[in-house]
N, C-alpha and C positions, 0 to 999 in steps of 0.2 A: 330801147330803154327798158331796163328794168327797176322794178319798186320793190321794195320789201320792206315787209313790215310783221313785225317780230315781237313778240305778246312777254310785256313785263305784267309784275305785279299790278293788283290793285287797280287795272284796267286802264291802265296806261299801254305807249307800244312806243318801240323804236322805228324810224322811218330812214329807211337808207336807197338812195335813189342811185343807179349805176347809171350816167349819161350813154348815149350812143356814141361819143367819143371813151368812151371809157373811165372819165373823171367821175366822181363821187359825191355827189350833197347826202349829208346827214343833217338829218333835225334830233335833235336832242329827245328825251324821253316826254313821250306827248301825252297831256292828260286824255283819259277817255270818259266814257261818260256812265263806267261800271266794267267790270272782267270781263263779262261776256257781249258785251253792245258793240257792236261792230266798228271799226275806229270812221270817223269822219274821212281821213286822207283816204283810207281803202273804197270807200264811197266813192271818192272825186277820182280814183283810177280807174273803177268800173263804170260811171258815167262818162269822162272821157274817151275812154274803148270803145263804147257800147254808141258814143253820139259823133265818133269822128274826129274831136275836138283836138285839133293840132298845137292851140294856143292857149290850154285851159292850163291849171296848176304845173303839171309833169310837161307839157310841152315848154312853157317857161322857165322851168328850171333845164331843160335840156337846152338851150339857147348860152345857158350858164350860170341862170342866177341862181342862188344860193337857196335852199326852201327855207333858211331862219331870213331872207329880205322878203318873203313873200308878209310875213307875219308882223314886217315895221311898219308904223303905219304912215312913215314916211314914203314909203315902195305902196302899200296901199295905197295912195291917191295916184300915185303914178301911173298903177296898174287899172284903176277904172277906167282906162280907155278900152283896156284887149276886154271884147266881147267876147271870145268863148270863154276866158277866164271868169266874169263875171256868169257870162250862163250856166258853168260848171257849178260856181259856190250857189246860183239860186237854186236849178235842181236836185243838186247833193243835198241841197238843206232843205229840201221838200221830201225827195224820200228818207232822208232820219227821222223830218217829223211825224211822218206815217210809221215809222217803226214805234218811235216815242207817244202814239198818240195825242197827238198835241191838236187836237180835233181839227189836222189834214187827215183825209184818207183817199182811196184810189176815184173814188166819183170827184173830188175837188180836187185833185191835181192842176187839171186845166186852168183852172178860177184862181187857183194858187200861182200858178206860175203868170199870167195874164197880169194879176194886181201885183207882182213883185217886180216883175218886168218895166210893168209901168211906173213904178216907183222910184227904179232906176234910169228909167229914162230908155230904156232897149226895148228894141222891136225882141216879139216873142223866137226861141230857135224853133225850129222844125224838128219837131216831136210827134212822129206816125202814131196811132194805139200799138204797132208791132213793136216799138221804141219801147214804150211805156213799159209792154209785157215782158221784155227782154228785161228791162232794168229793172223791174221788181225778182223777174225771177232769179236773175245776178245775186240781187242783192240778198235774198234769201238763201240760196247758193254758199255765198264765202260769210254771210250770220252763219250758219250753220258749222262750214268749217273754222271758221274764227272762233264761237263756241268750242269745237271740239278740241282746238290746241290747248298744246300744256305748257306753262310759262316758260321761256325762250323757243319756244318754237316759231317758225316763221312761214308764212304766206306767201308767193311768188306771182307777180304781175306782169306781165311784157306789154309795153305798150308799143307800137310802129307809128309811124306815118305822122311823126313830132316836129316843131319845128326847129332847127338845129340854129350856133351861134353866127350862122352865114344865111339865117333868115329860110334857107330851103324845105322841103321838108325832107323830113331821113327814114328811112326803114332799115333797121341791122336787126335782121331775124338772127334770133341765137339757137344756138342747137346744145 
């Protein structure tokens, strides 16, 4: 599977996701949260890579669904069942708000993800400190190059090891 996501104006991006079948979900032009702030979806592809997650955002839509039913919130309640899904959107929205300072930062992680966990009702994922360091350093990584793009220019993600529309999981390494 590949992600791409592709810097418009005014810190918005296009999000166009290539299945391992080769079919297409586009999400329309996503608001962001300033030009240079790194998109939220690019978050949730880099923690999903980085934590394994086969059934997080990109794994679900490689199954087939569409990434504008991720966003009804009719398919939202549906979707709180699939736990990596759900683990996906807590830790994505722990490391933005470390970026955002929104008084997370790298010592309350743990505490942060514990009481949001809890909140939902999910036992916590398995998150090593070597996890942690990788995903900050990630994420600092494509800030950076995300930063550096110039509008339409785009970003490239590969994800493997997703769950496919036949439930299995899939690897189509591209070259």
């Amino acid at each position: 599977m590949l992600v791409r996501f592709t810097k418009k104006a005014d810190g918005r991006h296009r999000l166009t996701i290539v299945r391992d079948d080769e079919s297409v979900s586009q999400g329309q032009v996503i608001p962001g949260l300033g030009p240079n702030a790194i998109p939220h979806d690019l978050l949730h592809a880099m923690v999903e890579k980085i934590l394994g997650f086969s059934r997080g955002v990109y794994g679900m839509v490689n199954t087939g669904l569409d990434i504008g039913q991720l966003l009804d919130p009719a398919q939202k309640r549906m979707t709180k069942g699939e736990v990596e899904l759900m683990h996906s959107e807590i830790v994505t929205t722990i490391l933005q708000a470390e970026t955002a300072y929104e008084g997370i930062d790298e010592t309350s992680f743990g505490d942060e993800l514990r009481r949001r966990c809890a909140e939902t009702g999910l036992a916590e994922p398995k998150i090593t400190d070597e996890d942690r360091r990788e995903l900050r350093r990630q994420r600092e990584e494509y800030q950076r190059r995300w930063q550096g793009l110039g509008i339409g220019e785009t970003i490239e993600v590969e994800l493997g090891h997703l769950a496919s529309a036949s439930g299995r999981r899939t690897s189509a390494p591209r070259t």
